[in-house]
C-alpha positions in Angstrom: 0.0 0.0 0.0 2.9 2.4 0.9 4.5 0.7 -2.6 7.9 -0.3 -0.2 8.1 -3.4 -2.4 10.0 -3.5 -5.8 11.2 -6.3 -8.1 14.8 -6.8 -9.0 15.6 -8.8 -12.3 18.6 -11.1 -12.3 20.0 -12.0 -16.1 20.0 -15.8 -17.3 22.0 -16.5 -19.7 22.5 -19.5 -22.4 25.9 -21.5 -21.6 25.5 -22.4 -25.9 24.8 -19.0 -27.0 26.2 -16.4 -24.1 22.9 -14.6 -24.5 20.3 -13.8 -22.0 17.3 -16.4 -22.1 15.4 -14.9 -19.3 15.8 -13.5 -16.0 14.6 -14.0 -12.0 12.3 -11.7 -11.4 13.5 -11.3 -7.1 11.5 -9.4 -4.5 12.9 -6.3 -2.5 11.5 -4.2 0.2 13.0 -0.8 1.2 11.7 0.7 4.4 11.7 3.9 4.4 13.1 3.8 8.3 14.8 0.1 8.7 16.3 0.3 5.1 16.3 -3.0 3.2 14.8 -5.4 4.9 15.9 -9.3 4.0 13.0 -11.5 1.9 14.5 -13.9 4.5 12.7 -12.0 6.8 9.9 -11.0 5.8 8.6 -13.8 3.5 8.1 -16.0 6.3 6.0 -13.3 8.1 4.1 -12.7 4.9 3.3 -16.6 4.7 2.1 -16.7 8.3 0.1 -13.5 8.4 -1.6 -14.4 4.4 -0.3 -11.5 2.8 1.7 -13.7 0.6 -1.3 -14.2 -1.3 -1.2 -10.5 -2.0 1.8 -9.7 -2.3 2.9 -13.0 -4.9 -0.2 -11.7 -7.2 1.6 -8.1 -7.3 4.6 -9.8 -8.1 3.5 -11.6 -10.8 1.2 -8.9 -12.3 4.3 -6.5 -11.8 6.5 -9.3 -13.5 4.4 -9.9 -16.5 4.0 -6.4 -17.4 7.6 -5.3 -17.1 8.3 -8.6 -19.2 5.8 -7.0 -21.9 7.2 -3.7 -21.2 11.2 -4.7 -22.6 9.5 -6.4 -25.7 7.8 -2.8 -26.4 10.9 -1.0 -25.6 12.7 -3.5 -28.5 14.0 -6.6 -26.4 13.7 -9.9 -27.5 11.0 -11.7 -26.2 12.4 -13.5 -22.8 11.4 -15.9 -19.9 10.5 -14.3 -16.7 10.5 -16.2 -13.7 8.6 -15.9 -10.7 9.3 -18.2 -7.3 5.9 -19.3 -5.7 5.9 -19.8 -1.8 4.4 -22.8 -0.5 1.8 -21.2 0.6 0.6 -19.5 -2.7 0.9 -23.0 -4.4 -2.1 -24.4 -2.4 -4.2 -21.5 -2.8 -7.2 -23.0 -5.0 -7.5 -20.3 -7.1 -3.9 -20.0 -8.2 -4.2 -21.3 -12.0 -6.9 -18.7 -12.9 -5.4 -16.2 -11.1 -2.3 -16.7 -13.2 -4.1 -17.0 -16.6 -6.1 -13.8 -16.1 -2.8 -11.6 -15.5 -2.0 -12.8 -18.5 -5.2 -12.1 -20.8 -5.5 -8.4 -18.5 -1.8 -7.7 -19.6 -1.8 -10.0 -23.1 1.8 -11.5 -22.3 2.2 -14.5 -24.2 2.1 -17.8 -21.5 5.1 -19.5 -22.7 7.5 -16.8 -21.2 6.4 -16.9 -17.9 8.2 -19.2 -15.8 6.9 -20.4 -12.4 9.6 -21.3 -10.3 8.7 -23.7 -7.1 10.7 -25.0 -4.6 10.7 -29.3 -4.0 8.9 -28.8 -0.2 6.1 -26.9 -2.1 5.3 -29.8 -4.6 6.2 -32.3 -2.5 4.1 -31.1 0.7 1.0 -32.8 -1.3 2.0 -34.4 -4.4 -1.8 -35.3 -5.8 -2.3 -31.8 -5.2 0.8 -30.6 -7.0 0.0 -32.5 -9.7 -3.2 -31.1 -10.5 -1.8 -27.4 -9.8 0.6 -28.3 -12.8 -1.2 -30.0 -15.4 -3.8 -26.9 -15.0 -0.9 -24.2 -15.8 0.7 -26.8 -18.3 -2.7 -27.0 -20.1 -2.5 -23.5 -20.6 1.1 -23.2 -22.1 2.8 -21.7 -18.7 6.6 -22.8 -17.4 7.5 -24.2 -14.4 10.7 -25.2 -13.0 12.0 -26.9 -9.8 14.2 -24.1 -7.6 16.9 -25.2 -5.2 16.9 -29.2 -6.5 18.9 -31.1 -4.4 18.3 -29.5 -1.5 14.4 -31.2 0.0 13.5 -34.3 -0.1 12.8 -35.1 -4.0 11.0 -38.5 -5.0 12.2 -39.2 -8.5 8.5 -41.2 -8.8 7.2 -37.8 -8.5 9.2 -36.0 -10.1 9.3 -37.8 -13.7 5.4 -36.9 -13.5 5.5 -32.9 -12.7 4.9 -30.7 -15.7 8.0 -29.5 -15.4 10.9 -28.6 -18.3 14.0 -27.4 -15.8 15.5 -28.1 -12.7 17.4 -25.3 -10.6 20.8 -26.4 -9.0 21.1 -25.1 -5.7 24.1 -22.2 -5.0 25.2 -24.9 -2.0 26.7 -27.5 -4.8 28.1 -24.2 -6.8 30.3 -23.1 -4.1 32.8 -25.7 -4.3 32.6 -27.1 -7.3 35.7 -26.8 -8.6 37.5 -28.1 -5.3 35.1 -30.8 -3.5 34.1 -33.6 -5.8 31.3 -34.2 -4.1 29.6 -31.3 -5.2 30.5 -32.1 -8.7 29.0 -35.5 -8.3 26.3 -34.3 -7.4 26.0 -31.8 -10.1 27.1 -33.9 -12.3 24.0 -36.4 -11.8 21.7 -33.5 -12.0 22.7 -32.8 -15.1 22.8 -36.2 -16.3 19.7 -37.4 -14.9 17.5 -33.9 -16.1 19.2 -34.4 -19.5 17.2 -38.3 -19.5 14.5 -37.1 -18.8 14.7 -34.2 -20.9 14.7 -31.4 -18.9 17.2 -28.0 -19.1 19.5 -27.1 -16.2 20.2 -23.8 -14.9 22.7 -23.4 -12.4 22.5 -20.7 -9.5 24.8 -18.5 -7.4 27.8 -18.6 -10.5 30.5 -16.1 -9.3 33.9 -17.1 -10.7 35.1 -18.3 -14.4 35.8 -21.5 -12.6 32.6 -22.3 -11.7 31.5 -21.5 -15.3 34.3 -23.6 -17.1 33.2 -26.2 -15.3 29.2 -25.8 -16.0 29.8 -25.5 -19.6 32.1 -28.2 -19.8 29.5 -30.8 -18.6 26.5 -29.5 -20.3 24.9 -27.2 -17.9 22.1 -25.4 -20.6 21.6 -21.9 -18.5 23.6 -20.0 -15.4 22.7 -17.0 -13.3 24.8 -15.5 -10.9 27.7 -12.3 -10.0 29.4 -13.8 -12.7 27.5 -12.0 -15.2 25.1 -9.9 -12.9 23.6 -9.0 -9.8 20.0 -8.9 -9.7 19.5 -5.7 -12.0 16.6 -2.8 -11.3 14.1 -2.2 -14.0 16.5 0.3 -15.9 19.8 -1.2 -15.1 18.4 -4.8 -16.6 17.1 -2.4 -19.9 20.9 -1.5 -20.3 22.6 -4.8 -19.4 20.5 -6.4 -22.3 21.2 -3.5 -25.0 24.8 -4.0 -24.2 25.1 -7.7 -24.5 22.7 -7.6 -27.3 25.3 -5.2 -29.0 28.1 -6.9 -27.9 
């Protein structure tokens, strides 16, 4: 109400092309007293109090039409992805919210991306499953965020409408030191490949990290290494330049 909330946009970008396939869209709020507060912090109060419900149908809507926004500006058409809470993920009304944002704002489904976490879908799996055919039916993306890092079933998983996992910043790290971590990412990559799904990779910082990615077939990265999350106009500039470059 006092719009404190904003959305930042973090690039990601194609490990085969080096150009930007979509970007995060992240949630900030500045108080205008405590500063910037951590979503760390206040997400969990949103999801206890119910104003998540709110607040995640502002994000999409605000999402959606800055996505539309850079296509009228003269960027090329990209995905935008939006994380769902738990808690938004259950709410019955979810599917039809989603599809009439995008008839209001006329934003093509197949670049919007919904991003959920495994404790979300896996929380109540009959549940998830009919959450996801619904958006599947009509054309909208969704991807697993943080994989690795709940409690996956792979029963479960080869059913979920989903085209692309999200490996976790915790096996980034150290990938290029502990070889457990690239086990581990390693599989992801392999097993997502079988059953054809993309990979993006989170939290890439160093040309290390990258070299390594690219070397074993990770499709898409996001991280420092190209760009912080970006505000609306710094995101409008990082595209012109690497579409220039």
């Amino acid at each position: 109400e006092r719009d404190e909330l904003h959305l930042v946009y973090q690039p990601q970008i194609s490990l085969n092309t080096n150009c930007i396939v979509g970007a995060e869209a992240l949630l900030r709020w500045s108080h205008p007293k405590l500063g910037d507060i951590s979503p760390n912090e206040f997400i969990p109060l949103a999801e206890e109090s119910g104003l998540i419900l709110s607040i995640g149908e502002w994000v999409i809507r605000t999402a959606v039409q800055q996505a539309k926004s850079w296509i009228e500006y003269g960027l090329s058409p990209m995905i935008i992805a939006v994380n769902l809470s738990a808690v938004q993920f259950r709410h019955q009304r979810l599917p039809e919210m989603i599809t009439e944002i995008l008839s209001d704002i006329g934003f093509p489904p197949e670049y919007l991306e919904i991003e959920l976490t495994e404790a979300a879908t896996m929380k109540n799996p009959v549940n998830a499953y009919a959450v996801m055919d619904k958006l599947y039916e009509e054309g909208i993306r969704m991807s697993i965020d943080d994989f690795g890092t709940g409690y996956s079933s792979f029963n479960y998983l080869k059913k979920f409408k989903v085209y692309k996992l999200k490996i976790d910043k915790s096996f980034i790290d150290d990938i290029h030191t502990d070889p457990e971590d690239r086990a581990i990412v390693n599989a992801i990559i392999s097993m997502a490949h079988s059953l054809g799904l993309k990979v993006i990779a989170e939290g890439v910082e160093t040309q290390e990290q990258l070299n390594y990615l690219h070397t074993h077939g990770c499709d898409e990265i996001q991280g420092y290494y190209f760009s912080k999350p970006l505000s609306t106009e710094e995101f409008e500039i990082f595209a012109k330049n690497e579409k220039n470059s």
